[in-house]
TIRO-2110 file (N, C-alpha, C; in Angstrom, 1 decimal):
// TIRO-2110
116.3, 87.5, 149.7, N, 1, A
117.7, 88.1, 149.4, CA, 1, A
117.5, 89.6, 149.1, C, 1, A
116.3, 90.3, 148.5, N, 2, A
116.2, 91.4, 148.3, CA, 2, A
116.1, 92.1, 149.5, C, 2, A
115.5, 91.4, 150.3, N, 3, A
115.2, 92.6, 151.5, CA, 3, A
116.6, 92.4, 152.4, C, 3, A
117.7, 91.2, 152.5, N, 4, A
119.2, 91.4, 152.7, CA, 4, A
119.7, 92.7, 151.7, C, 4, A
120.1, 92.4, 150.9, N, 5, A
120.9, 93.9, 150.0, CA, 5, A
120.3, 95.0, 150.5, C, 5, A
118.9, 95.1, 150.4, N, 6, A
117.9, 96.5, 151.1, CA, 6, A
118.8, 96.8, 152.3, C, 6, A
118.7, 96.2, 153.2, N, 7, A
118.9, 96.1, 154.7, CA, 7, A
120.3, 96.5, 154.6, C, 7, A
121.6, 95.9, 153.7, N, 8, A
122.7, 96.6, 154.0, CA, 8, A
122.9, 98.0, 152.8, C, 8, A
122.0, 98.0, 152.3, N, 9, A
121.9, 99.4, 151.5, CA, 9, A
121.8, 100.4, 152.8, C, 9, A
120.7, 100.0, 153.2, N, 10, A
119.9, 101.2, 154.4, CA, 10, A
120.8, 101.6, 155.1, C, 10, A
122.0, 100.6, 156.0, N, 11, A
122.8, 100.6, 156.6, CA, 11, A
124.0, 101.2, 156.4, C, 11, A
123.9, 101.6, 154.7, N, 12, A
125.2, 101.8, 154.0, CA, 12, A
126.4, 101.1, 154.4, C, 12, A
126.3, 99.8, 154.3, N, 13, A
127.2, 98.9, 154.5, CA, 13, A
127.7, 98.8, 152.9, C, 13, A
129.2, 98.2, 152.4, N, 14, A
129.7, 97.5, 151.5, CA, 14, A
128.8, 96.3, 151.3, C, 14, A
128.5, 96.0, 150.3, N, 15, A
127.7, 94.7, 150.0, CA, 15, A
129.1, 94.1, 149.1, C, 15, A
129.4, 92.5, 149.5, N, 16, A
130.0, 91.3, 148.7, CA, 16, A
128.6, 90.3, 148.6, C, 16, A
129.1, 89.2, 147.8, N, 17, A
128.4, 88.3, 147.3, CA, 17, A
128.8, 87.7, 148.9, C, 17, A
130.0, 86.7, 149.5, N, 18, A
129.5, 86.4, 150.6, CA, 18, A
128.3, 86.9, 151.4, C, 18, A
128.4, 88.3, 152.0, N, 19, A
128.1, 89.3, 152.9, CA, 19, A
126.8, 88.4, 152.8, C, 19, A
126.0, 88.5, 151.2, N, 20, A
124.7, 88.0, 150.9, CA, 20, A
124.6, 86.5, 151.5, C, 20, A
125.2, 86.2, 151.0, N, 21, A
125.1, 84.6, 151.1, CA, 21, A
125.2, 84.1, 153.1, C, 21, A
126.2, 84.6, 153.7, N, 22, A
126.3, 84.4, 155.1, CA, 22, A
125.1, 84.8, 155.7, C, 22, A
124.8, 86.1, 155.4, N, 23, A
123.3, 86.7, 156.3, CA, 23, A
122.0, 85.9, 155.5, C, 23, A
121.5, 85.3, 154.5, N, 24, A
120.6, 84.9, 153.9, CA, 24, A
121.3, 83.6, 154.4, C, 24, A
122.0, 82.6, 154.9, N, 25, A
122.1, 81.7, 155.4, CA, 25, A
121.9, 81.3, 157.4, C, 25, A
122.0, 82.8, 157.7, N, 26, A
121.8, 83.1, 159.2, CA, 26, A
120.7, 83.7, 159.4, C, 26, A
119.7, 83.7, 158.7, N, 27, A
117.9, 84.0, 158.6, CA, 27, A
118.5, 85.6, 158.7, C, 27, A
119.5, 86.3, 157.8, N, 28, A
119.4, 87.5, 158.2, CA, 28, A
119.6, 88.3, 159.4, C, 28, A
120.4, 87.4, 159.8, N, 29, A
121.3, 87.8, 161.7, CA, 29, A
122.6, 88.4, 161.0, C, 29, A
123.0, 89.5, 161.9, N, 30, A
124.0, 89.8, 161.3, CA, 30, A
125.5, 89.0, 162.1, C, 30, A
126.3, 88.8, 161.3, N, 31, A
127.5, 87.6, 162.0, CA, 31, A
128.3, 89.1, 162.5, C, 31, A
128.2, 87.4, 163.8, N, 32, A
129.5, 88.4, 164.6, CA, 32, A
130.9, 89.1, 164.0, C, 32, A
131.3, 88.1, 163.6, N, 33, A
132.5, 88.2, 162.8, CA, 33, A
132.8, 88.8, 161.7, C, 33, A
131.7, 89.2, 161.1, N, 34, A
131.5, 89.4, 159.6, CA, 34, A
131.3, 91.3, 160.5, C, 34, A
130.6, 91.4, 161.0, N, 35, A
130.3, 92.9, 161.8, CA, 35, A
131.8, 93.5, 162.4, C, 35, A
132.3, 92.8, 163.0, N, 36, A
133.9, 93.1, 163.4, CA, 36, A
134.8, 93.8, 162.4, C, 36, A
135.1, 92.4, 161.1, N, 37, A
135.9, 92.8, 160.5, CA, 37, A
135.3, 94.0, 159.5, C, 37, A
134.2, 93.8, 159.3, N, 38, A
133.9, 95.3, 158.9, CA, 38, A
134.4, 96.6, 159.6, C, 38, A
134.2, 96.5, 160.7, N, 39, A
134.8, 97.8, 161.9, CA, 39, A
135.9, 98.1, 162.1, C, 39, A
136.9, 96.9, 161.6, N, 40, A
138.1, 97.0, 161.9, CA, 40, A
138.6, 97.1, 160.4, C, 40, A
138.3, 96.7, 159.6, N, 41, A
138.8, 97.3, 158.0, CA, 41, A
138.4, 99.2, 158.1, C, 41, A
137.5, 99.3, 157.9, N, 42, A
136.8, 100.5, 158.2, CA, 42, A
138.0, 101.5, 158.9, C, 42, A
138.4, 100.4, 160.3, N, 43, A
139.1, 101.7, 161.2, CA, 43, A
140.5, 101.1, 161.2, C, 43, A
140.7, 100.8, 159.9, N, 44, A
142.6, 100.1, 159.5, CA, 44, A
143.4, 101.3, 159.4, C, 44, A
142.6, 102.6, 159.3, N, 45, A
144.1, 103.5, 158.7, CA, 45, A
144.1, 104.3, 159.8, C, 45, A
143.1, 104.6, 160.7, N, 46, A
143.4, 105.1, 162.3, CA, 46, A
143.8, 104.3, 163.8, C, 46, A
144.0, 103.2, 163.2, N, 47, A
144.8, 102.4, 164.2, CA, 47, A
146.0, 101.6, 164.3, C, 47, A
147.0, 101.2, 165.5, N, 48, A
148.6, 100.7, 165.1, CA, 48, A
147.8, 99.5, 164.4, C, 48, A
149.3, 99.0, 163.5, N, 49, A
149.3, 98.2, 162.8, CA, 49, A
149.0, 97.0, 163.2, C, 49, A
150.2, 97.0, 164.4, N, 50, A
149.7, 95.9, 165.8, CA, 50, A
148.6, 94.7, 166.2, C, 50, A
147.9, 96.4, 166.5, N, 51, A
146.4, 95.9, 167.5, CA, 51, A
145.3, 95.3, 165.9, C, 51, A
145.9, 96.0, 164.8, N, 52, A
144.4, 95.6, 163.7, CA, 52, A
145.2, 94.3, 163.5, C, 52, A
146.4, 93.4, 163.3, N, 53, A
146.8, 92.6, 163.5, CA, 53, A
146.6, 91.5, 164.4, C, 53, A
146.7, 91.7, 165.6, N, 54, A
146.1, 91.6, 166.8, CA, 54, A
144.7, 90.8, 166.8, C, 54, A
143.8, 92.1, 166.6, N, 55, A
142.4, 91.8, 166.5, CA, 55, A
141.8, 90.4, 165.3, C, 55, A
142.8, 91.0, 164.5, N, 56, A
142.3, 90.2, 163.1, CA, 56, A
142.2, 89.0, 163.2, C, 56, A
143.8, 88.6, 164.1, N, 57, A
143.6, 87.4, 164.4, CA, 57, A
142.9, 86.3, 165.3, C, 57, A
142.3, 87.1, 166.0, N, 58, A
141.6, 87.1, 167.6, CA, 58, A
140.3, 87.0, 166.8, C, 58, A
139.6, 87.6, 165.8, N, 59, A
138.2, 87.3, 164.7, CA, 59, A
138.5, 85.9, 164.1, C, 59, A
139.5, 86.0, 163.6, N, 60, A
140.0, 84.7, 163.1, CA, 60, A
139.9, 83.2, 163.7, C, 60, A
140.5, 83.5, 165.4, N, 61, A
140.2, 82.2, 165.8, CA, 61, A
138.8, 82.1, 166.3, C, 61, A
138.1, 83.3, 166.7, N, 62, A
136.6, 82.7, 167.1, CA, 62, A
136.2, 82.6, 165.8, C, 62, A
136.2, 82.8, 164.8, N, 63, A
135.3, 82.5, 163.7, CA, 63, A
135.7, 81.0, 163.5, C, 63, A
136.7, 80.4, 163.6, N, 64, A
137.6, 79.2, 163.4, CA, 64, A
136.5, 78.4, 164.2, C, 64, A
136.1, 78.8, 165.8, N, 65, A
135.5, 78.3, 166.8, CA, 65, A
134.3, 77.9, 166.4, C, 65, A
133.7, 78.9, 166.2, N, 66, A
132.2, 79.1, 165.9, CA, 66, A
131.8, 80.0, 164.3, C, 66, A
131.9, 78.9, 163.3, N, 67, A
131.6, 79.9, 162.2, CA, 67, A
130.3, 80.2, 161.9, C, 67, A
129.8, 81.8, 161.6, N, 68, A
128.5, 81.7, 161.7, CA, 68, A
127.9, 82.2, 162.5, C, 68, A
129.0, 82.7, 163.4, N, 69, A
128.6, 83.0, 165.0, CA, 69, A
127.3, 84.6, 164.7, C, 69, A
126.2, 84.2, 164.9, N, 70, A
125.4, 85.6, 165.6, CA, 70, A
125.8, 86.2, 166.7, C, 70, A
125.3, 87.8, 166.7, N, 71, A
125.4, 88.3, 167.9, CA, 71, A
124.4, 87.4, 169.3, C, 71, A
123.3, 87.5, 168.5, N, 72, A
122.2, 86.4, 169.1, CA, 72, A
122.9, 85.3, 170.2, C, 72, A
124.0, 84.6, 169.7, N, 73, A
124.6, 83.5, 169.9, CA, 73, A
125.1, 83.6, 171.4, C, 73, A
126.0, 84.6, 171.4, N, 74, A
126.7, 85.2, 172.2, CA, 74, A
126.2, 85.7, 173.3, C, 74, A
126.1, 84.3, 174.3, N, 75, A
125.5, 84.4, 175.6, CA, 75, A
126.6, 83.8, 176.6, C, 75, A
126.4, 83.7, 177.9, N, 76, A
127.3, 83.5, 178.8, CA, 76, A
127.5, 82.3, 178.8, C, 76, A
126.6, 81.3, 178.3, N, 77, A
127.1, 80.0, 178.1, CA, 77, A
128.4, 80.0, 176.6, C, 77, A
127.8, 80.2, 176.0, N, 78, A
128.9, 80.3, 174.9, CA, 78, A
130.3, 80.5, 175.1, C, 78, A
130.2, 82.0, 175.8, N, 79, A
131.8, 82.5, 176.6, CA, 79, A
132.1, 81.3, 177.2, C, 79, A
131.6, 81.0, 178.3, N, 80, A
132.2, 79.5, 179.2, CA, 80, A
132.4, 78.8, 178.2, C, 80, A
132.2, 78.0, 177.1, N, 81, A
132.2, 77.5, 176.5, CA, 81, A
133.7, 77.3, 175.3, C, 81, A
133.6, 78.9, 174.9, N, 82, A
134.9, 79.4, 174.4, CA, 82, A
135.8, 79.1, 175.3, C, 82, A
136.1, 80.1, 176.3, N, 83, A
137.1, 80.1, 177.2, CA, 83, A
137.5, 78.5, 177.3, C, 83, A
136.7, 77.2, 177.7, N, 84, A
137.3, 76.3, 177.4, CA, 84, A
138.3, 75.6, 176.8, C, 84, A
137.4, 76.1, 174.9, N, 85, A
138.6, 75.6, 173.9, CA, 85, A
139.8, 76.4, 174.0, C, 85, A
139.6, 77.9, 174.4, N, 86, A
140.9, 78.3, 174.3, CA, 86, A
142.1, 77.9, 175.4, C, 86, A
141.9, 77.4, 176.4, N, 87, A
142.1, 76.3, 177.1, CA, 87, A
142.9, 75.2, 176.9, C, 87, A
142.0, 74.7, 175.9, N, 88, A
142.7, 73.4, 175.4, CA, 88, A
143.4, 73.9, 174.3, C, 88, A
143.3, 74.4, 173.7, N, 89, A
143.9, 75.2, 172.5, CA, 89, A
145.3, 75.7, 173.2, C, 89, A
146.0, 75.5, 174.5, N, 90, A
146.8, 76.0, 175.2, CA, 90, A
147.3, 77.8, 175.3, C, 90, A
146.0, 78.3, 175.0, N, 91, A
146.2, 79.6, 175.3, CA, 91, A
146.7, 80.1, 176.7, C, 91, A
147.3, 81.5, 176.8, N, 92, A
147.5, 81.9, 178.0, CA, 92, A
146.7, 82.7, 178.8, C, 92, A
146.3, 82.7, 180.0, N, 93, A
145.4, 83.4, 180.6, CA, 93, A
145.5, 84.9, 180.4, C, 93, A
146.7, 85.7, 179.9, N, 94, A
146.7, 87.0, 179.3, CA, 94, A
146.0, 87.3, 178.1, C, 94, A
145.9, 86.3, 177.2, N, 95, A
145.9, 86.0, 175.8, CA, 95, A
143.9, 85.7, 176.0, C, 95, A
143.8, 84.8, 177.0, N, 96, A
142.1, 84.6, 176.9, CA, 96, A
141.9, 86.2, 176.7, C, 96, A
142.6, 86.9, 178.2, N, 97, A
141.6, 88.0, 178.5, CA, 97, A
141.7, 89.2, 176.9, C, 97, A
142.7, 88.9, 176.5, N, 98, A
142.8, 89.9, 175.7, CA, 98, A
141.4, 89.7, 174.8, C, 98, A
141.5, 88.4, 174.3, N, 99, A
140.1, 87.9, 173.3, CA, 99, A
138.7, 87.7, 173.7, C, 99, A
138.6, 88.0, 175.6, N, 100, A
137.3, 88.0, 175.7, CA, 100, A
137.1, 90.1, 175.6, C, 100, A
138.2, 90.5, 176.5, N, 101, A
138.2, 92.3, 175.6, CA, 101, A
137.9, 92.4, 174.1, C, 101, A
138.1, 92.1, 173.4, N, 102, A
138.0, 92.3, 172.2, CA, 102, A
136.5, 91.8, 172.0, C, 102, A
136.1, 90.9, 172.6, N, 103, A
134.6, 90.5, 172.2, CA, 103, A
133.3, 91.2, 173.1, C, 103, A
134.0, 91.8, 174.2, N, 104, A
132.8, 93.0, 174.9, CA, 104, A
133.3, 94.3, 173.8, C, 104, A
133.9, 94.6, 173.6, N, 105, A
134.6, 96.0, 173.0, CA, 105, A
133.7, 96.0, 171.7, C, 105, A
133.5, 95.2, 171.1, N, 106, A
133.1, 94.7, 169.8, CA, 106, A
131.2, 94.5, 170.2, C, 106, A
130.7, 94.0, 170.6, N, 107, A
130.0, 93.5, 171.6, CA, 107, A
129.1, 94.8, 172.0, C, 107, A
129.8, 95.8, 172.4, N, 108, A
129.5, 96.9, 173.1, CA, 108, A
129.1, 97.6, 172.3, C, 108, A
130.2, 98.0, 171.0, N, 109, A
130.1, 98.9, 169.9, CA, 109, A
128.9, 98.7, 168.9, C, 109, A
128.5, 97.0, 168.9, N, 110, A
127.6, 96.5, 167.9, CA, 110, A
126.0, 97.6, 168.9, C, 110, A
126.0, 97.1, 169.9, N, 111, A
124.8, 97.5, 170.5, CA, 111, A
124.5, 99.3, 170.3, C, 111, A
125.8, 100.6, 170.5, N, 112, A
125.7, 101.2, 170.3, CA, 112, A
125.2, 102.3, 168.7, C, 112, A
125.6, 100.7, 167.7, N, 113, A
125.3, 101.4, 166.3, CA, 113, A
123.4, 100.8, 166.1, C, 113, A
123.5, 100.1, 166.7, N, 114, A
122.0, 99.3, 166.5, CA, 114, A
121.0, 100.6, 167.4, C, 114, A
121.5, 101.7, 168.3, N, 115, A
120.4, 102.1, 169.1, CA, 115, A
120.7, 103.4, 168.7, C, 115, A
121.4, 103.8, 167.3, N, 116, A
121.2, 105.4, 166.8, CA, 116, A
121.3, 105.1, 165.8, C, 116, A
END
């Protein structure tokens, strides 16, 4: 647990008691979802109301999907896999694409904080 709080000290991340408890439960992987909404709390006061709306909810149902999700996780079977439930979940084919956007966009961003 110490070397978790270390790790989001270093990062200068917000530490909660969750935050601890989810990453010391995922060997210390950082959750997908939990990395999102950080990014998007973060960038709530430079973006429409809308889209952080939007988004929040779009974290919400894949976390609904898959709670716990790692970046790790998030491989092309998985996607096929999602896209599925959203599927059955009677989503609309504008509506998938918007939520698989949001998960390269996010996806994309995670990889650029991790390589500076």
């Amino acid at each position: 647990i110490e070397k978790i709080i270390l790790d989001f000290q270093h990062e200068g991340k917000d530490i909660t008691h969750d935050q601890i408890i989810n990453a010391y439960e995922s060997d210390g992987k950082l959750l997908f979802v939990d990395f999102c909404m950080q990014e998007l709390e973060a960038s709530k006061s430079t973006i429409v109301y809308t889209y952080y709306k939007t988004t929040k909810y779009q974290l919400e149902k894949l976390d609904k999907y898959h709670p716990g999700l790692t970046i790790q996780q998030i491989t092309f079977d998985f996607l096929q896999k999602y896209k599925y439930y959203l599927v059955e979940k009677g989503n609309e084919p504008n509506t998938m694409k918007s939520d698989f956007v949001m998960i390269r966009k996010f996806l994309k961003y995670c990889h650029q904080k991790r390589t500076h």
